[in-house]
Structure formats: structure tokens, C-alpha cells
C-alpha positions as CSV (number, residue, x, y, z in Angstrom):
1,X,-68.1,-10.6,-104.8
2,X,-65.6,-13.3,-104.4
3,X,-62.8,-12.8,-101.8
4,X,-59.7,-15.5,-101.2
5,X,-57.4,-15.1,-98.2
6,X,-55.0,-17.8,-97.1
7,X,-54.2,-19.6,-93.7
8,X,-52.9,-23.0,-92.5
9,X,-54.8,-26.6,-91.3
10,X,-52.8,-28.8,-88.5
11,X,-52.0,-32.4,-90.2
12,X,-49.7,-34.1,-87.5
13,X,-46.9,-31.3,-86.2
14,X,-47.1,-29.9,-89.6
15,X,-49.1,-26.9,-90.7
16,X,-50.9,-27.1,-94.5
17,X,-51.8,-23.8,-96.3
18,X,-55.6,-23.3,-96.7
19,X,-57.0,-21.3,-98.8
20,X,-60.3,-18.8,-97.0
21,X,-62.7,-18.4,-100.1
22,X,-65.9,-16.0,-99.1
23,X,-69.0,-15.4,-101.3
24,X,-71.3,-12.6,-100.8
25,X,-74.4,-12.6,-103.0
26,X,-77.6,-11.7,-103.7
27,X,-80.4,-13.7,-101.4
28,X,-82.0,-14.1,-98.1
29,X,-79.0,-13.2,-95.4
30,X,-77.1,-16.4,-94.4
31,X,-74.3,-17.9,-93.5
32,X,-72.9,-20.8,-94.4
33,X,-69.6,-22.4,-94.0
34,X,-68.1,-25.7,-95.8
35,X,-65.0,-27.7,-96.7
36,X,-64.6,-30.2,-93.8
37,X,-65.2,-28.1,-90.6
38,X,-65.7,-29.5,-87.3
39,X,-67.9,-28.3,-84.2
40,X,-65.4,-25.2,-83.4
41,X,-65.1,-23.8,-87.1
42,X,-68.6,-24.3,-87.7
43,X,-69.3,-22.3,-84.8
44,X,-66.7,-19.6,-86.0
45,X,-69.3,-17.9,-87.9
46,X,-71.4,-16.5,-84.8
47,X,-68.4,-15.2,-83.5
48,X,-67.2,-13.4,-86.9
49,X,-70.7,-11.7,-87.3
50,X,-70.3,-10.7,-83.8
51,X,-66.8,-9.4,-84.0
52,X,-67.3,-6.9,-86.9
53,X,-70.4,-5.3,-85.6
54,X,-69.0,-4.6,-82.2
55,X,-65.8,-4.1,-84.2
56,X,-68.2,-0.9,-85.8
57,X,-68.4,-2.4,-88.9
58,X,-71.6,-2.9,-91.0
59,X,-72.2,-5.4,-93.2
60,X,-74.9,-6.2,-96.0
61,X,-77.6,-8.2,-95.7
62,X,-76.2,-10.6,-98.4
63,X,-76.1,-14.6,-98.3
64,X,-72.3,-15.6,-97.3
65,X,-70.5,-19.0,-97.9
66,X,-67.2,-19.5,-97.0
67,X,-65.2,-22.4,-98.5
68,X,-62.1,-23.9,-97.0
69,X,-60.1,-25.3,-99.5
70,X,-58.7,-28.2,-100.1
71,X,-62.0,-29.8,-98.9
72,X,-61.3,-33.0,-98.2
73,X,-59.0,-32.4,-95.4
74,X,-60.5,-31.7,-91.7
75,X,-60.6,-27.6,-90.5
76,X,-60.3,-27.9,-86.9
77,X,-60.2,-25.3,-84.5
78,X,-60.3,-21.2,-84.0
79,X,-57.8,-20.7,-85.9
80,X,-59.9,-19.5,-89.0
81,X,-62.1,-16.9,-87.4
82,X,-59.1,-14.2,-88.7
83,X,-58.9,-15.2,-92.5
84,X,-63.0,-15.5,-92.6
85,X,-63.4,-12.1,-91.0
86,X,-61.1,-10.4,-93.3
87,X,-62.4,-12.1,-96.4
88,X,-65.8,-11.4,-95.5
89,X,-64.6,-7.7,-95.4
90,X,-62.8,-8.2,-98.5
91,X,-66.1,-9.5,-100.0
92,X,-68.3,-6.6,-98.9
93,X,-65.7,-4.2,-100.1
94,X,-64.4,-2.7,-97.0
95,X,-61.3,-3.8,-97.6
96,X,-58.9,-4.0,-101.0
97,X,-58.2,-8.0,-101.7
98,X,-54.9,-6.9,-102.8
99,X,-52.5,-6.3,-99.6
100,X,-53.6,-9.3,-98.2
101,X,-52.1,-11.6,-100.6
102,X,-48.7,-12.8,-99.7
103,X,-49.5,-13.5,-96.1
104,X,-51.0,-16.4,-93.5
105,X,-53.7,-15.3,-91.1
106,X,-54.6,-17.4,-88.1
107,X,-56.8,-16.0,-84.9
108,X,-59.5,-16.6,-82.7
109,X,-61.9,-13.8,-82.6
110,X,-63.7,-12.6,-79.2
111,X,-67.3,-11.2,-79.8
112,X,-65.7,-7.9,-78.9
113,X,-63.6,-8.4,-82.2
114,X,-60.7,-8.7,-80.1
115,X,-57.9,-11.4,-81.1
116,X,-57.3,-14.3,-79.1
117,X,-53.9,-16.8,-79.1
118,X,-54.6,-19.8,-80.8
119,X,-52.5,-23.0,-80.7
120,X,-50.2,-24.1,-83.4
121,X,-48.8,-20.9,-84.5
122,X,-45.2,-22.0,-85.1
123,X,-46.3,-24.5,-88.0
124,X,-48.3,-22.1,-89.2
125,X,-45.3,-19.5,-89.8
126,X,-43.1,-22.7,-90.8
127,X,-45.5,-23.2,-93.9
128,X,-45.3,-19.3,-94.8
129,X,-41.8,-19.6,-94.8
130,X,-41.7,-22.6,-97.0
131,X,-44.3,-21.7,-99.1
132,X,-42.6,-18.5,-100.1
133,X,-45.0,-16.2,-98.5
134,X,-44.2,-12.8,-97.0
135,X,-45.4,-13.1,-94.0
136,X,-47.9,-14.1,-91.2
137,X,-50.5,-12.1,-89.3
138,X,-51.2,-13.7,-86.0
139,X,-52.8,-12.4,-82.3
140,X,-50.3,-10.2,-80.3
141,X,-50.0,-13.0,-78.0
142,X,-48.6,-15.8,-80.4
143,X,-46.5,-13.3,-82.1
144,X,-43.0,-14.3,-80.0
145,X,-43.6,-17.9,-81.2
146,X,-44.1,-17.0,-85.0
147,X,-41.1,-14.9,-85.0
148,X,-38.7,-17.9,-84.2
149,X,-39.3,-18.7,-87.8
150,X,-36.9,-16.4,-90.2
151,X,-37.2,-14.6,-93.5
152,X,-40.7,-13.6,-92.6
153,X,-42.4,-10.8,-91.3
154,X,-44.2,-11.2,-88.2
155,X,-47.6,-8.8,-88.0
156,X,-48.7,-9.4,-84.3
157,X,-52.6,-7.4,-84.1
158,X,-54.7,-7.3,-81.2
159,X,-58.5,-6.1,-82.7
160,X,-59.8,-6.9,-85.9
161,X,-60.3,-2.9,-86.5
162,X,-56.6,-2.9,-86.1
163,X,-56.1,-5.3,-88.8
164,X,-58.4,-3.6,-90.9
165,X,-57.0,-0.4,-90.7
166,X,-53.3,-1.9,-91.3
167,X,-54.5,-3.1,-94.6
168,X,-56.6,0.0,-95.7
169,X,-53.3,2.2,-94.8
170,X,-54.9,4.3,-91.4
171,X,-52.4,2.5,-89.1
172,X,-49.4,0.4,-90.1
173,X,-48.4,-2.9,-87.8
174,X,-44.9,-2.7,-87.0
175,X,-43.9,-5.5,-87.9
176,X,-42.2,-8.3,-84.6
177,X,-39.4,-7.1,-83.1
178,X,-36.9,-10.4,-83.4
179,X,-34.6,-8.9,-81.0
180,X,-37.4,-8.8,-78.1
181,X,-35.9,-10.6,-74.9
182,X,-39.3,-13.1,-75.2
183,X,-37.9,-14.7,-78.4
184,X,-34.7,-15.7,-76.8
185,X,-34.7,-17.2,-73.0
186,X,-31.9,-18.7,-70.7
187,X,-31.9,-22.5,-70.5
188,X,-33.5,-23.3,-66.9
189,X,-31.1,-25.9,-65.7
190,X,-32.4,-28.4,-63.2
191,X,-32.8,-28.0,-60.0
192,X,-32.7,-31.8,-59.2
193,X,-28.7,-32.9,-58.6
194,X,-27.1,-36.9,-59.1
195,X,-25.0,-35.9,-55.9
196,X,-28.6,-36.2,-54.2
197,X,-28.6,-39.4,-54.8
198,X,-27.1,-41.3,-52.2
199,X,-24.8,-44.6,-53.2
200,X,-25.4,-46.5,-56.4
201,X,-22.5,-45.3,-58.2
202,X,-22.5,-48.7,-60.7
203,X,-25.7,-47.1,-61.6
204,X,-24.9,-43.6,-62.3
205,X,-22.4,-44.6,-64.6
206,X,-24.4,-47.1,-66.8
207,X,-26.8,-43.7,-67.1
208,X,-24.1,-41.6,-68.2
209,X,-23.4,-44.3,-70.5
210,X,-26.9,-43.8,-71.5
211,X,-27.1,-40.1,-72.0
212,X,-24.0,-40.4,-73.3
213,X,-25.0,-42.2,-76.4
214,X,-29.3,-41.6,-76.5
215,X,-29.8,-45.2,-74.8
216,X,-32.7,-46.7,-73.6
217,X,-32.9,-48.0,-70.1
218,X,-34.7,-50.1,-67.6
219,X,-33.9,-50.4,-63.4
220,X,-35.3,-53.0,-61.4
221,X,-35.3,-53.0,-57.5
222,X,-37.0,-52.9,-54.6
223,X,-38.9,-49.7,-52.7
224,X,-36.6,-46.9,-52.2
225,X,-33.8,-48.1,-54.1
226,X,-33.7,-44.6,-55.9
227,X,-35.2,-45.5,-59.1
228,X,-37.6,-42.7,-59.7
229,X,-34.3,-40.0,-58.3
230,X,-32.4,-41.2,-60.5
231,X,-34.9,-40.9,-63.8
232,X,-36.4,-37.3,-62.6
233,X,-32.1,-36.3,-62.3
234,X,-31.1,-37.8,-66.0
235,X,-32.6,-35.3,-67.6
236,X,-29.7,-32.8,-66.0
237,X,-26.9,-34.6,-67.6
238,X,-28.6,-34.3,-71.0
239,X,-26.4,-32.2,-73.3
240,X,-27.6,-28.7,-74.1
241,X,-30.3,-28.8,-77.5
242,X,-29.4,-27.5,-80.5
243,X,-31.6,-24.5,-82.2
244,X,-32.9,-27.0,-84.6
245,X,-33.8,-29.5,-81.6
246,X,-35.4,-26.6,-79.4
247,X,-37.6,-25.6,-82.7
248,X,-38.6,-29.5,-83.3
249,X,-40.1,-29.3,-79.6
250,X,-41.7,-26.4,-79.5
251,X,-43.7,-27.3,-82.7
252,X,-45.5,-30.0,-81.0
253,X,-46.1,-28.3,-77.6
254,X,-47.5,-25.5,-79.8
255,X,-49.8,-27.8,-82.0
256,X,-51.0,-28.9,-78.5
257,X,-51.2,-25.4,-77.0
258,X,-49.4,-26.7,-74.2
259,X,-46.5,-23.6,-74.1
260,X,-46.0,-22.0,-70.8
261,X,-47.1,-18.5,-70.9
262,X,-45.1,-16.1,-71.7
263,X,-42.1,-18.7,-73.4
264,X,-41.8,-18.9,-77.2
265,X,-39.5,-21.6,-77.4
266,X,-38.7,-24.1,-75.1
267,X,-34.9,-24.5,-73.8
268,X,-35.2,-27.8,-71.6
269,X,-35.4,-31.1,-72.8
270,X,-38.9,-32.3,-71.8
271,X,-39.6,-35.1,-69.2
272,X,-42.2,-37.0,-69.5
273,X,-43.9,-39.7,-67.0
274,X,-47.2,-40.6,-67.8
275,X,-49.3,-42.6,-65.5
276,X,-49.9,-46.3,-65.7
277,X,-53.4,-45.9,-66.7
278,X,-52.6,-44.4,-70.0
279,X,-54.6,-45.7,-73.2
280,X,-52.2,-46.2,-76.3
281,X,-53.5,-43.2,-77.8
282,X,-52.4,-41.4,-75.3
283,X,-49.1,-42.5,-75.1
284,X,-48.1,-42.7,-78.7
285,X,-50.6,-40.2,-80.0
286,X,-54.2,-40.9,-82.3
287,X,-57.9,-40.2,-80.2
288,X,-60.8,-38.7,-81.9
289,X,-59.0,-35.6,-82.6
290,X,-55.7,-37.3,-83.8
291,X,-53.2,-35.3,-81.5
292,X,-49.4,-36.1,-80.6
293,X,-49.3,-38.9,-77.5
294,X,-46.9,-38.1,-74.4
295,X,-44.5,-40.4,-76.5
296,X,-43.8,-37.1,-79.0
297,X,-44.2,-34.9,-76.0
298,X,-40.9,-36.2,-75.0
299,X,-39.1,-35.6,-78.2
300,X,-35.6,-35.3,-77.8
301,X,-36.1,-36.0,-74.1
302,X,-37.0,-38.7,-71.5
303,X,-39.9,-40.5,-71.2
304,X,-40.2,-42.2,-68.3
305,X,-42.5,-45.1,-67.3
306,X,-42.8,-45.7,-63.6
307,X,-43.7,-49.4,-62.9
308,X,-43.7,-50.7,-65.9
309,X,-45.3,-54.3,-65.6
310,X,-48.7,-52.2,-64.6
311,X,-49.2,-50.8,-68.0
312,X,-51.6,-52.5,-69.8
313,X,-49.6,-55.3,-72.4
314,X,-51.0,-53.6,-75.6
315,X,-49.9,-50.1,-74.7
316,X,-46.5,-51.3,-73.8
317,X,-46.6,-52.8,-77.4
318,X,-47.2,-50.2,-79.5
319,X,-44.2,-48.2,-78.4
320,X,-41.9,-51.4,-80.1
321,X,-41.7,-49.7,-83.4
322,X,-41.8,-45.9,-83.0
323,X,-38.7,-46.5,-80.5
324,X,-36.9,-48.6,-83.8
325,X,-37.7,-46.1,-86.7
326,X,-38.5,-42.6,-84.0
327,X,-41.7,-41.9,-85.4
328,X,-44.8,-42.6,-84.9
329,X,-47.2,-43.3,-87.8
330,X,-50.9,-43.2,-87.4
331,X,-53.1,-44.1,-90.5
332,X,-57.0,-43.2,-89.6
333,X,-59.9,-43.7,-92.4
334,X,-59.5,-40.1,-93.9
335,X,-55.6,-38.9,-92.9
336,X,-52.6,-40.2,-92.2
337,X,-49.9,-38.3,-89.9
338,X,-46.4,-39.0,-88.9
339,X,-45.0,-37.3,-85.3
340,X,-41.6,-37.4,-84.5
341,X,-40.0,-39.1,-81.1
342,X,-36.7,-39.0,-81.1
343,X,-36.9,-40.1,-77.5
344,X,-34.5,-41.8,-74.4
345,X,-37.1,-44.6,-73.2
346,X,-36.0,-44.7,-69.1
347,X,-38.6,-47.5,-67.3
348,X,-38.7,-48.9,-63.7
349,X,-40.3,-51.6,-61.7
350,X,-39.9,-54.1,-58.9
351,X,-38.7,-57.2,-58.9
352,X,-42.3,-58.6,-57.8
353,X,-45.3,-57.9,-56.8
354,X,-44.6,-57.0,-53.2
355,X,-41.1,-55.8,-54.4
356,X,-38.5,-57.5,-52.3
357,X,-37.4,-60.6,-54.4
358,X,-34.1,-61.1,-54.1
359,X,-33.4,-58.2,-51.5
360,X,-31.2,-59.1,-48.8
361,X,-32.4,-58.9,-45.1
362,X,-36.2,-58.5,-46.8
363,X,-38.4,-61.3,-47.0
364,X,-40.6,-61.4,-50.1
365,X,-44.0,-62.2,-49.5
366,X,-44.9,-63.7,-53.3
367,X,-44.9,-67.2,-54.4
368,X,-42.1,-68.0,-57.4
369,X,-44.7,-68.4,-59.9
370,X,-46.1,-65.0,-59.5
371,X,-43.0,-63.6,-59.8
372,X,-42.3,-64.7,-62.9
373,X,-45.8,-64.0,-64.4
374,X,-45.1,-60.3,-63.0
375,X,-42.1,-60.4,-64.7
376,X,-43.5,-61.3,-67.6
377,X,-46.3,-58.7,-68.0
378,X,-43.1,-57.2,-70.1
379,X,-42.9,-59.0,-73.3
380,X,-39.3,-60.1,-74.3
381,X,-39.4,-58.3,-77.5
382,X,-40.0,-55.2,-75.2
383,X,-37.0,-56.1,-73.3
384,X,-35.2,-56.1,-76.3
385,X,-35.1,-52.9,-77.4
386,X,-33.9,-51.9,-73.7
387,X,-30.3,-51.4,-74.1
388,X,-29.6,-51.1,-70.5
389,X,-31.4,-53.3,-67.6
390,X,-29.7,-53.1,-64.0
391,X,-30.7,-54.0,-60.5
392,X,-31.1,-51.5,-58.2
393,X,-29.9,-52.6,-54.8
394,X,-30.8,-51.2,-51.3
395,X,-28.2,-48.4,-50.3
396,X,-26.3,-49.1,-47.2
397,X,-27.7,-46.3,-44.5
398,X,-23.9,-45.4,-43.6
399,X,-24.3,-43.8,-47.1
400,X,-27.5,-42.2,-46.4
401,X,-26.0,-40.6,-43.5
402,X,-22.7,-39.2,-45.4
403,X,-22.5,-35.4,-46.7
404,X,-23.9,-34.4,-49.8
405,X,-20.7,-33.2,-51.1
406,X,-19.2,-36.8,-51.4
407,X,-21.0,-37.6,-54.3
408,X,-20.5,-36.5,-58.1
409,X,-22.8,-33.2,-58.9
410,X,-25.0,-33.7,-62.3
411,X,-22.1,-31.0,-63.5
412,X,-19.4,-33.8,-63.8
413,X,-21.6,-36.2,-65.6
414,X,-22.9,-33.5,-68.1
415,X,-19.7,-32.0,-69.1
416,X,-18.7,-35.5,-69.8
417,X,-21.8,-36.4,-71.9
418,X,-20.8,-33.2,-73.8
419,X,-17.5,-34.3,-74.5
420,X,-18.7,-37.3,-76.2
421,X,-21.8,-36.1,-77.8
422,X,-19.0,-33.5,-79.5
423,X,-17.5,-36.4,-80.9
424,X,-20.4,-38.3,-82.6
425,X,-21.6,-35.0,-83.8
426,X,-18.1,-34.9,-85.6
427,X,-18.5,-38.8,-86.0
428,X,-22.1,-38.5,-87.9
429,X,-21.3,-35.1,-89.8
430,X,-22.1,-36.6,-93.1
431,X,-25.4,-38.1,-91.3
432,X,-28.0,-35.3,-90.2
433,X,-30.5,-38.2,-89.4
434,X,-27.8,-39.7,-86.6
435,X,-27.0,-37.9,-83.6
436,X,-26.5,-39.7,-81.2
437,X,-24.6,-44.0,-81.1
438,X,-28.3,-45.1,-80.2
439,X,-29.7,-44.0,-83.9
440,X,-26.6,-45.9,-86.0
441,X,-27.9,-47.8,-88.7
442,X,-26.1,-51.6,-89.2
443,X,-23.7,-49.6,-91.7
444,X,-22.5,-47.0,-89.4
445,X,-22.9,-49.8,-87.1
446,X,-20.1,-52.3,-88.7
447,X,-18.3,-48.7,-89.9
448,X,-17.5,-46.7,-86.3
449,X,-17.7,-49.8,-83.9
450,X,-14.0,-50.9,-84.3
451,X,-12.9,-53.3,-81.5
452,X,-9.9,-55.1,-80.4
453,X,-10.2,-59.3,-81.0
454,X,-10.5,-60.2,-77.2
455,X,-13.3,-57.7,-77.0
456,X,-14.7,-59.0,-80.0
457,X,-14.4,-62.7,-78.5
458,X,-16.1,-61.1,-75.3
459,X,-19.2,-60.3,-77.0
460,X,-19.2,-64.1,-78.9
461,X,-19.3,-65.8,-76.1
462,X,-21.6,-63.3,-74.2
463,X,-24.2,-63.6,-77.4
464,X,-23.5,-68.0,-77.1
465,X,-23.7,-68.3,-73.3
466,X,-26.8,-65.9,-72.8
467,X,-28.7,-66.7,-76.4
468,X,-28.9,-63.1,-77.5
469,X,-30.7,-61.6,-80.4
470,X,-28.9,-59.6,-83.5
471,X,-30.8,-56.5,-82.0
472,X,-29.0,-57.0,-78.3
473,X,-26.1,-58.0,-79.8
474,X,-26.1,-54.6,-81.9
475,X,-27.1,-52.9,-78.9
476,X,-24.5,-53.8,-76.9
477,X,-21.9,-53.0,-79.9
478,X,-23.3,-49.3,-79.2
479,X,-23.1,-48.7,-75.2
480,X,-19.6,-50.1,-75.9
481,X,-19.0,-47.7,-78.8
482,X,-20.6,-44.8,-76.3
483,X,-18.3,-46.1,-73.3
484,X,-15.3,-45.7,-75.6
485,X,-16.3,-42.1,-75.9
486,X,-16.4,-41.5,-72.9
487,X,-13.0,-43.1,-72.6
488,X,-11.8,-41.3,-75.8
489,X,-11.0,-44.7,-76.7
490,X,-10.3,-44.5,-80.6
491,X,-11.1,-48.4,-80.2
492,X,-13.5,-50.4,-78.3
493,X,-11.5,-51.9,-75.6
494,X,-11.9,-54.7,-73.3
495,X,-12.9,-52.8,-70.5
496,X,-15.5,-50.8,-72.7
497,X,-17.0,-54.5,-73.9
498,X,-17.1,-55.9,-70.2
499,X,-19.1,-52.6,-69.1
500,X,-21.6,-52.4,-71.9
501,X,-22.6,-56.3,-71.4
502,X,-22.6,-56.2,-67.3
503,X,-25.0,-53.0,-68.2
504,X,-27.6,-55.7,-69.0
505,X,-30.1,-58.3,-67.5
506,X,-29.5,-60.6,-70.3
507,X,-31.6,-63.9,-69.6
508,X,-35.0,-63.2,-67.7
509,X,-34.6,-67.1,-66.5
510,X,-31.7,-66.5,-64.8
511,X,-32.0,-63.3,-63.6
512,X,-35.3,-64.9,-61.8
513,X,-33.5,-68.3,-61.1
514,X,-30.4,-67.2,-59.1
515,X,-30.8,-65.0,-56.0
516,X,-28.7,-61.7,-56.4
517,X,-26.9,-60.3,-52.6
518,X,-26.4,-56.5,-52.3
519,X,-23.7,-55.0,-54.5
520,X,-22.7,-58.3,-56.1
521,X,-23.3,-58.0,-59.9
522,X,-26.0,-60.1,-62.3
523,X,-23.7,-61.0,-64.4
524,X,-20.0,-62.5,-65.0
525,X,-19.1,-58.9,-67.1
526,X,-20.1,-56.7,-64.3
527,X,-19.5,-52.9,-65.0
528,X,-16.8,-52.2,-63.8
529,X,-16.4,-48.4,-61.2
530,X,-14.4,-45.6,-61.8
């Protein structure tokens, strides 16, 4: 008898509906699966056979083949072991093929026949959704993550008897409870605070500048010049995520099984820092198994790269285009996959090797030409795509011994971040793609990034005296379009223009040429402080 049940491959975030066909005939008893599967699916089978006899059920001593349609794409995982164990049921007759129809099955099975969480569940119900199914019947555990998808029915089961016996009629499977307090959770706001940080003001504007708009950012300074503080407290001034936003993360955490227990959707926009030694797979995504790098981990977040000259050159490289377009597309000999990263790039390093180049009162130890080559481990067009570089500068220790409450909480900057996020939401309504001044297009660009003629004139002879690209001059166009929001400047003013350029280190020969004393800008158009 021929049995078909349905359940769902992983190709890149997405889940693709697979279709669980089981053969039982006449013949010596084997089993046999087919249709692409690796290690873990192929292995599936002793775990099925196991499953349904300790499950109490017995099953003929008939030759089995399962077939996992479409076969030319890769079966990976546990997620199977459900759908074969039902249709091999199905096959044998202990269970009518008709009620399962109309649903997705995913589950790992233990040799107990109990039912195991498996990762990538929220695709999985995605693609029943869209493909017009009624539902999804998934372990008790993944059930809270299945049910953020709606206009489906959610059948969480713990045993395959208990599956069985919803099908057959003994014992109906209430069907996920959306209302459940796991389904919904409080946004865990960060515990890390901007008034912690002591001094650099200049700085903590330019970055609400940057959250302010989704731009990217680079600091260079010495030791202890509150670099890493800084990064690890931007993530608190972030705005609050959209539904839509949570849902995009929480797809690719659950493709990499990497939820925290007990969450179904995640609230807080992630922060990544991966280490130096990272491979390029690992940071935009690919490897043997073709999963999402720490690059889409930090989707609608911050991805932050701690000492950036000592990545390797060719993993700082890939990253050039997936920060342009915000996705990253990986074409391997039999797939190809897309992930998203909609990301805020943030990036820090010394100003040379020893770290004390230019630093007042601190005598650096390394000759000029290894500065420069340290400097240069970042390639210019890398540079380029950095709409904010500063210099961090030493903070005076009269301000490390001042109280707490003198500086601005991470309350002040994010209510302010929300106020102008509100208004490019309104500005980019007709735009779903754009949601932030970062992602504008040279249309929108030339449409929404009005400015007055002197401010106009500012950035010509900016772009003449410091030989800038199109894509700085663009840049630059945005944080001033951002620093008018802030401003609720219908226009781009003077003062908006002078910020967004001092916010950058524009010539990398000059920066390294002229000698830079605490608190005195880089540049001519030095941001100016509120």
C-alpha cells in the first residue's frame, strides 16, 4: 500500500513542502529510504522502527521505502522521523490516509516513541500557512513557536500513540492555545545604560545619529577609550521591533535551533560580536551544511566587530556587498539560498598596533610605517561603506570620578531615536523595503534629502577638498537627512551638514599624517555638542 503525508525541507530561512511517500510490499523485510537524505535522515529509520514497537504497535514484516519528494533537493535533519512514522502506519493500515491530509508534520522521534523539539519549526508553519494548509502537527515543545504563525491550527503531541490516536478518533489534540502567556513575552530591555559611560559626549551623539537612521559605524582610539561600552550600550537606544521584525528574527534563530528555552519569539534586537578568528562562512553564512553566518544572526540588530584590522582581509571582504543590497546570497553546486541581514555594522580598533598613536601624554611604541600598514589591513572600499568613523579620545579622569547621574540615561537617546524613526516610517510609507534613512535608494535619496544652498555648498567643497566617492558623498547626504530628524528639521540645515561630515574620518592620509590632541576634532566640520 502506498501512503503520502506532507512536511517541510530548510532551503536558507525558508521552509519547502515535502512530500513523505511510504511503500509497503511484498519481499524480504527492509528498509530503505531515498530522495536526497543526509547522515541524520538516513539514520531516521532505526529510530522509527524503534518508536512504534515500544509505541505498542506491530508492524508487518513487509519491505518499506520511503521517498522524499522533490528528490533533488537535500533532506537534512530529524525533522522527518514524524511524517515517516505516520505514513508507515498509514501504509500498514493502522491508520486512515485521509485525516492526515491538509496538515505539515515535523518531529524527532525517541526510541521510546516519544516526540522530541526539532529546529526550524516557525518556517515550517510559515509554509502551511502559505501553502493553504490546515494546519501543522509539531512536538509539544515547538508548539509556542508554530503558533506565532496565524490562520492555522497548531496540534502540539507528545508520543507517537498520541498522534495516532488523534487521527483514528480515541483522543482529540486540542488544538494551541494562542492566548498562552509563552506566545507573547515582555521586551527585556537592557541592563547596560549610556550614562555608564563616562565623557565622550561628541560620540554619543554621532551614535544616536546612527541608530537614529540604521547607520553603519566605525571608532578608533586607544585602550580604554570606551569603545566596546559604547557598542555593547547601542543596542538600548535601538527603537522597539515591529511584529513583522521580531518574526524575521526568530525564523533564523529557529532554523539554527538557537531559541532560548522556553521563548517563542524573540523581543530584543540581537547583538552580535563574533571573534576575530572567524572564517567567512561563518560570518556571512555557507559551511558544509549551508547555515546562516553571525552576519544574519544579527538581523535587524548590531553586529559588532571588535578590532577590526585583525580579521582576516578576505572575511572583512565578503561583508562589502550583503551590507549594500542586505542579503546575503550563497550559490553552492546543488542550491542556492538567500538570508536576510538587515543589519547596523558597528566596528572598532586602535589606532596602531600598540594602540597609542596620536594619544596625548602616551608615547606610541610603533614605527610610522607600521602604522599605516595596520591601518591598512582595512581596505578603503571597506571604509567606504562606514558612514560614521570617529576617534575616540582618552576621558579626562575628573570625569571618571563625577556621579553617574550627570550623564544622559539610554532612556533620552531612545525616546529620541523613536521620534525620528516615526517619521521615516511615515516618510517611507509607500516603501515597505525602506525603513530606516540608511536603506534609501539614489531616488528617495535626491527625493527626501532637501537642503539649504550653503549646506549644499558645504558638502561640495567637503567632496573637492577630501576627494570623496559618490557612495560617501551619498552617505553623508543621509546622516544629515537623519540629523535633521532628529532636529525636526523639515530641511537639511547647515548645522545638520557640518555634523554629518565632522561624523567622518574622511582621508586615511591625513588622518595618519597630522597628530590629533584630546578633544580637538579630525576635521574642519567637527560635530558640533548639544
Amino acid at each position: 500500500m502506498l501512503a503520502r503525508v506532507k512536511s517541510g525541507a530548510l532551503m536558507g530561512v525558508d521552509a519547502v513542502v515535502v512530500e513523505v511517500e511510504v511503500d509497503m510490499s511484498l519481499g524480504m523485510p527492509f528498509f530503505n529510504v531515498v530522495g536526497l537524505p543526509d547522515g541524520a535522515v538516513k539514520e531516521s529509520k532505526v529510530r522509527v522502527i524503534s518508536a512504534l514497537k515500544n509505541g505498542g504497535f506491530t508492524l508487518p514484516s513487509k519491505r518499506i521505502t520511503v521517498n522524499l519528494a522533490p528528490a533533488d533537493l537535500k533532506k537534512e535533519g530529524a525533522t522527518f522521523e514524524l511524517p515517516i512514522a505516520l505514513g508507515v502506519l498509514a501504509a500498514a493500515g493502522l491508520v486512515e490516509l485521509e485525516p492526515l491530509q491538509g496538515y505539515l508534520f515535523g518531529g524527532e522521534l525517541a526510541l521510546d516513541g516519544a516526540l522530541k523539539p526539532i529546529r526550524g519549526v516557525l518556517p515550517l508553519a510559515l509554509a502551511a500557512r502559505d501553502g493553504g494548509f490546515r494546519g501543522v502537527m509539531v512536538p509539544q515543545a515547538n508548539a509556542a513557536e508554530a503558533a506565532l504563525v496565524d490562520r492555522i491550527e497548531v496540534l502540539p503531541v507528545e508520543t507517537i500513540s498520541q498522534a495516532v490516536m488523534h487521527f483514528t478518533g480515541e483522543a482529540r489534540i486540542t488544538p494551541y492555545d494562542r492566548s498562552r502567556p509563552e506566545v507573547v513575552r515582555a521586551p527585556g530591555l537592557s541592563t547596560l545604560d549610556m550614562a555608564e559611560v563616562r565623557g565622550q559626549e561628541d560620540v554619543k551623539d554621532a551614535l544616536e545619529v546612527a541608530a537614529a537612521g540604521g547607520h553603519n559605524v566605525l571608532l578608533c582610539g586607544p585602550p580604554g577609550s570606551g569603545k566596546t561600552m559604547l557598542a555593547r550600550r547601542l543596542p538600548g537606544i535601538l527603537p522597539t521591533m515591529t511584529f513583522q521584525e521580531e518574526l524575521e528574527i526568530t525564523r533564523i534563530y529557529s532554523v539554527l535551533g538557537l531559541l532560548p528555552e522556553g521563548q517563542a519569539l524573540i523581543k530584543e534586537r540581537p547583538f552580535r560580536a563574533p571573534h576575530h578568528t572567524i572564517s567567512d562562512a561563518g560570518l556571512v553564512g555557507g559551511g558544509p551544511m549551508t547555515r546562516p553566518g553571525e552576519l544574519s544572526m544579527a538581523h535587524r540588530g548590531l553586529l559588532f566587530l571588535d578590532e577590526l584590522p585583525e580579521f582576516r582581509r578576505h572575511v572583512l571582504e565578503v561583508l562589502r556587498q550583503p551590507l549594500e543590497e542586505g542579503v546575503v546570497r550563497l550559490a553552492r553546486a546543488n542550491q542556492h539560498v538567500t538570508y536576510p541581514c538587515q543589519v547596523m555594522l558597528m566596528a572598532a580598533m586602535n589606532p596602531c598596533p600598540c594602540g597609542y598613536y596620536n594619544v596625548a601624554d602616551r608615547k606610541c611604541s610603533c614605527k610610522k610605517v607600521r602604522v599605516r600598514e595596520y591601518f591598512n589591513r582595512v581596505s578603503g572600499p571597506m571604509l567606504d561603506r562606514l558612514d560614521i568613523t570617529l576617534d575616540t579620545r582618552p576621558v579626562d579622569v575628573r570625569l571618571l570620578s563625577g556621579k553617574a547621574g550627570e550623564a544622559r540615561p539610554s532612556s533620552y537617546y531612545r525616546a529620541r531615536v523613536e521620534a525620528a524613526r516615526q517619521l521615516q516610517a511615515h516618510r517611507f510609507r509607500e516603501h515597505p523595503g525602506v525603513l530606516c534613512n540608511a536603506q534609501m535608494g539614489p531616488r528617495l535619496l535626491h527625493t527626501h534629502c532637501e537642503a539649504s544652498a550653503s549646506a549644499l555648498a558645504t558638502l561640495e567643497r567637503a567632496v573637492k577638498r577630501f576627494g570623496l566617492s559618490a557612495r560617501a558623498h551619498d552617505r553623508i547626504l543621509k546622516m544629515a537627512r537623519t540629523r535633521a530628524d532628529l532636529g525636526h528639521h523639515e530641511r537639511i540645515t547647515d548645522e545638520d551638514m557640518h555634523f554629518a561630515i565632522g561624523c567622518r574620518v574622511i582621508d586615511r592620509d591625513g588622518w595618519l599624517a597630522n597628530a590629533r590632541e584630546p578633544e580637538t576634532p579630525t576635521s574642519p566640520y567637527a560635530a558640533p555638542r548639544r
